[in-house]
C-alpha positions in Angstrom: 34.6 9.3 -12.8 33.8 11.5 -10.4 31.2 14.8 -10.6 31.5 17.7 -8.8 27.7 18.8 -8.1 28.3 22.4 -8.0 29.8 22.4 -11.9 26.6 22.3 -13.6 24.5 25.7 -14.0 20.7 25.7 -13.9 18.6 24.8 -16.4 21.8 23.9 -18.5 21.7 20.5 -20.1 24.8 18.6 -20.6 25.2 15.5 -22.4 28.3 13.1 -21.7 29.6 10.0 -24.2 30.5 7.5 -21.2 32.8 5.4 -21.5 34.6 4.0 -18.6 38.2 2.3 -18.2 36.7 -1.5 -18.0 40.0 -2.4 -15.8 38.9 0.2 -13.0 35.6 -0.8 -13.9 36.1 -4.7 -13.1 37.9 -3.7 -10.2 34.3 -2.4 -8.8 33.0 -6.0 -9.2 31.9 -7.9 -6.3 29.1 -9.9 -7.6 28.8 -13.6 -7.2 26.9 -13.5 -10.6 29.2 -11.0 -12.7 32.1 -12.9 -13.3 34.0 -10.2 -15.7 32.7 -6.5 -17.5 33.4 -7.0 -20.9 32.3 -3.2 -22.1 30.1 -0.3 -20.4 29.5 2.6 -22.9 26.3 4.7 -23.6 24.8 8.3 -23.1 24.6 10.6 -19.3 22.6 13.6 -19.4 22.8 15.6 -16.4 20.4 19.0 -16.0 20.4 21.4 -12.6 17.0 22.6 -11.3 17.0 24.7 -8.5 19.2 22.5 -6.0 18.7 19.6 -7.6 20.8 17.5 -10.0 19.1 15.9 -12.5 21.2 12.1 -14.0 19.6 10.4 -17.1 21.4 7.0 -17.6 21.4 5.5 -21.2 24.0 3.2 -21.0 24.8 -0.6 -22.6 26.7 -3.1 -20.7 28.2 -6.1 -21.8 28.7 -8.8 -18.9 30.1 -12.5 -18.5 27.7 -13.6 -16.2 27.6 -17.0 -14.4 24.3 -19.1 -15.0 21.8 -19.6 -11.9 21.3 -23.4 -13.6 24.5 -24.7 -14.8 27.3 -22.2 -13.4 28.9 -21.7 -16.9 29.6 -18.7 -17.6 27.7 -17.3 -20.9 28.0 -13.4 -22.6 25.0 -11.1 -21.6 24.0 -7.3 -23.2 22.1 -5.3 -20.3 20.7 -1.4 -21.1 20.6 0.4 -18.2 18.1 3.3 -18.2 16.9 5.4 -15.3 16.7 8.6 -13.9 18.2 9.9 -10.6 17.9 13.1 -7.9 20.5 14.3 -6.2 20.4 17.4 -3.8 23.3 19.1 -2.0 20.5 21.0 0.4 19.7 18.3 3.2 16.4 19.6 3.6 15.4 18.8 0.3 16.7 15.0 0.8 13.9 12.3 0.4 13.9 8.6 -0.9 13.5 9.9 -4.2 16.5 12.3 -3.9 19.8 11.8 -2.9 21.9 13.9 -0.4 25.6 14.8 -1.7 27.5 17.5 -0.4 29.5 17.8 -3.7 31.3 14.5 -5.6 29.0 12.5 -7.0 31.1 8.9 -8.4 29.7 8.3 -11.6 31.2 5.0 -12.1 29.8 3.9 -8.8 26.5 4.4 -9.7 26.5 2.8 -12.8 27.8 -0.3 -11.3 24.7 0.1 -8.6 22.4 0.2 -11.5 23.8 -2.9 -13.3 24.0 -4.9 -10.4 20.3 -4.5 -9.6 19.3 -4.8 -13.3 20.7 -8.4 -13.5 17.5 -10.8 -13.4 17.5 -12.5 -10.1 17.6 -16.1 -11.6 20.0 -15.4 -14.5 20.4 -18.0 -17.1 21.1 -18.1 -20.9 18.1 -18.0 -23.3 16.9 -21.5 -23.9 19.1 -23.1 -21.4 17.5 -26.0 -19.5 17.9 -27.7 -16.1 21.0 -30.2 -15.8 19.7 -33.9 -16.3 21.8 -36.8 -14.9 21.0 -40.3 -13.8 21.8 -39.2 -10.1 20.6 -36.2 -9.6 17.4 -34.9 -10.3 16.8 -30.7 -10.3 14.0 -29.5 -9.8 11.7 -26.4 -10.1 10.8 -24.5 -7.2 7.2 -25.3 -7.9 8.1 -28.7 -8.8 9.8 -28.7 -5.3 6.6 -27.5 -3.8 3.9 -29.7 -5.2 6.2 -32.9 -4.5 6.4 -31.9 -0.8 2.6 -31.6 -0.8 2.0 -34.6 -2.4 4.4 -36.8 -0.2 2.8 -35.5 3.4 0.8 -32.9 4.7 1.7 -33.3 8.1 4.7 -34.9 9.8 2.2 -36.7 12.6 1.1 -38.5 9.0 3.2 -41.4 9.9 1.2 -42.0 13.3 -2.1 -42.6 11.9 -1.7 -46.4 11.8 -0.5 -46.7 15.0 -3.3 -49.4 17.3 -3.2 -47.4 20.4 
């Protein structure tokens, strides 16, 4: 879906129901975590103030994502809810504000914002590390304190050499 900047009047408020195609949607997906969009629906409210464009994002997303401990794939609701700037002045551009000259893809952003909402070390609620008689996983603090424990230094295994 894609916005044409200069369509919205000043200090008008316009609310969208959005609703994407999830086919085109999927087709957007190039996450190693995401493994299919199962629904993205929710609320866009877009306002104009001076030259620039005001987005409000209240949108749900339903995801199959791929678990950071097992690799099965489990079902995972995300809300997505921020606030964007967009300008089409480049003087006005900043790291808060964005610089468009006039289309603005809304379906692009939205994918932006659920990528970078995913949790970095996704897993389903309760899940727990595999467990196997040859194969140990382990935390990364586990990981840590083992290492510490087992040698400080690798010069360790010189001490008892008689020189």
């Amino acid at each position: 879906m894609n916005i044409n900047f200069s369509s919205f009047k000043e200090g008008v408020v316009e609310k969208i129901n959005y609703a994407p195609d999830i086919s085109e949607f999927n087709e957007l997906n190039h996450s190693s975590i995401i493994e299919k969009i199962n629904s993205v629906n929710g609320e866009i409210t877009f306002s104009k103030v001076n030259d620039c464009l005001i987005i409000t994002f209240n949108i749900d997303v339903n995801i199959d994502a791929i678990s950071g401990y097992t690799l099965k794939v489990f079902k995972k609701d995300l809300k997505l809810e921020d606030t964007l700037y967009f300008t089409n002045d480049e003087n006005n551009e900043t790291e808060e504000v964005f610089y468009t000259k006039e289309i603005i893809n809304i379906d692009e952003i939205v994918y932006s914002l659920l990528v970078t909402s995913i949790p970095l070390n996704i897993h389903e609620e309760n899940e727990e590390f595999p467990k196997g008689e040859d194969f140990k996983v382990y935390s990364e603090d586990e990981l840590e304190n083992e290492l510490n424990e087992e040698s400080s230094s690798p010069f360790d295994c010189l001490k008892d050499l008689d020189l």
